[in-house]
C-alpha positions as CSV (number, residue, x, y, z in Angstrom):
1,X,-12.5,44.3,11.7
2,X,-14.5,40.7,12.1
3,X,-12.7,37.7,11.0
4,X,-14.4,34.9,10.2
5,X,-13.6,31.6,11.5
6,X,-12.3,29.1,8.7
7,X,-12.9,25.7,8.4
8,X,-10.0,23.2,8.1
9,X,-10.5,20.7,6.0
10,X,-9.4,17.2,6.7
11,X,-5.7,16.4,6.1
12,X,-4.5,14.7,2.5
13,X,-3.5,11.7,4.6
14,X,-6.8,11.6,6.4
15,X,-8.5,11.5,2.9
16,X,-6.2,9.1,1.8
17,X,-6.8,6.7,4.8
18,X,-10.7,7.2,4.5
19,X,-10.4,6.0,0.7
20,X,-8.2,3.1,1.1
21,X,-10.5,1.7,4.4
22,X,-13.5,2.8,1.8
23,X,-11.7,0.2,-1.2
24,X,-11.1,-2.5,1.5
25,X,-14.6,-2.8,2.6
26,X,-15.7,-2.7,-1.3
27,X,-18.2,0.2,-1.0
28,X,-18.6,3.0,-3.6
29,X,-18.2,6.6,-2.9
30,X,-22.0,6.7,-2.2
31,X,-22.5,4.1,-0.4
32,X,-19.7,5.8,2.2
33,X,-21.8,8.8,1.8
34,X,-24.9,7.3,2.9
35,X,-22.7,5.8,6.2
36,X,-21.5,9.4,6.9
37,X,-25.4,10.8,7.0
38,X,-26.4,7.7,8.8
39,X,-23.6,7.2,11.4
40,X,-21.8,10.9,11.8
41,X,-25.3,12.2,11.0
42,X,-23.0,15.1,8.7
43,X,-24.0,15.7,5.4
44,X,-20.6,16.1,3.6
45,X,-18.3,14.7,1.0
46,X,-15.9,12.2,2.9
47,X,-12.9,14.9,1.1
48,X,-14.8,18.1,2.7
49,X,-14.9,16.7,6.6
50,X,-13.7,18.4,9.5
51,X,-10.2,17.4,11.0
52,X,-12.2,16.3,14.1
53,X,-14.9,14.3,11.8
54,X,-12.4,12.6,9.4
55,X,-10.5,10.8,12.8
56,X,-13.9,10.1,13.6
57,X,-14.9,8.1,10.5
58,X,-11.2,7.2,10.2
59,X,-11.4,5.2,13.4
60,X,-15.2,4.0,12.9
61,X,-14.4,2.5,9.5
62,X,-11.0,1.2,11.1
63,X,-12.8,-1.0,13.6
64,X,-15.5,-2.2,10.5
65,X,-12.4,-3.3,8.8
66,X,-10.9,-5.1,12.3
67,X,-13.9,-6.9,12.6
68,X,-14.9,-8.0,9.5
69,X,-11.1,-9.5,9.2
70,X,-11.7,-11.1,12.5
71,X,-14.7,-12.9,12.1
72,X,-13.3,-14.0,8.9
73,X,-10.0,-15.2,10.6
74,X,-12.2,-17.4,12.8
75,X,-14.3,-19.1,9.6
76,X,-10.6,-20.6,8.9
């Protein structure tokens, strides 16, 4: 009998972080779309990423979010 391998999907958390880091930057579900084909060069729906993809984006949009509140920090 062949099994076929299944894909994981990301985690409920890991959707949940992508979304929240996607609301702080202000961009619209297409927009991170368009980021995902551009930077992970994966065409998916942020909600139908690997495991492995979603920590990727996770931490990609994390540092985004890092910066921008850093170079905003040092307008003050």
């Amino acid at each position: 009998m062949i099994q076929r391998a299944t894909k994981k999907a990301a985690s409920w958390a890991q959707i949940q972080r992508i979304d929240e880091l996607r609301e702080i930057l202000g961009w619209s579900k297409d927009e991170l779309g368009r980021f995902i084909i551009k930077h992970l060069h994966i065409i998916a729906n942020f909600t139908n990423l690997s495991p492995k993809n979603a920590s990727k984006l996770i931490y990609i949009l994390d540092k985004i979010v890092k910066s921008k509140a850093d170079m905003h920090k040092n307008e003050l």
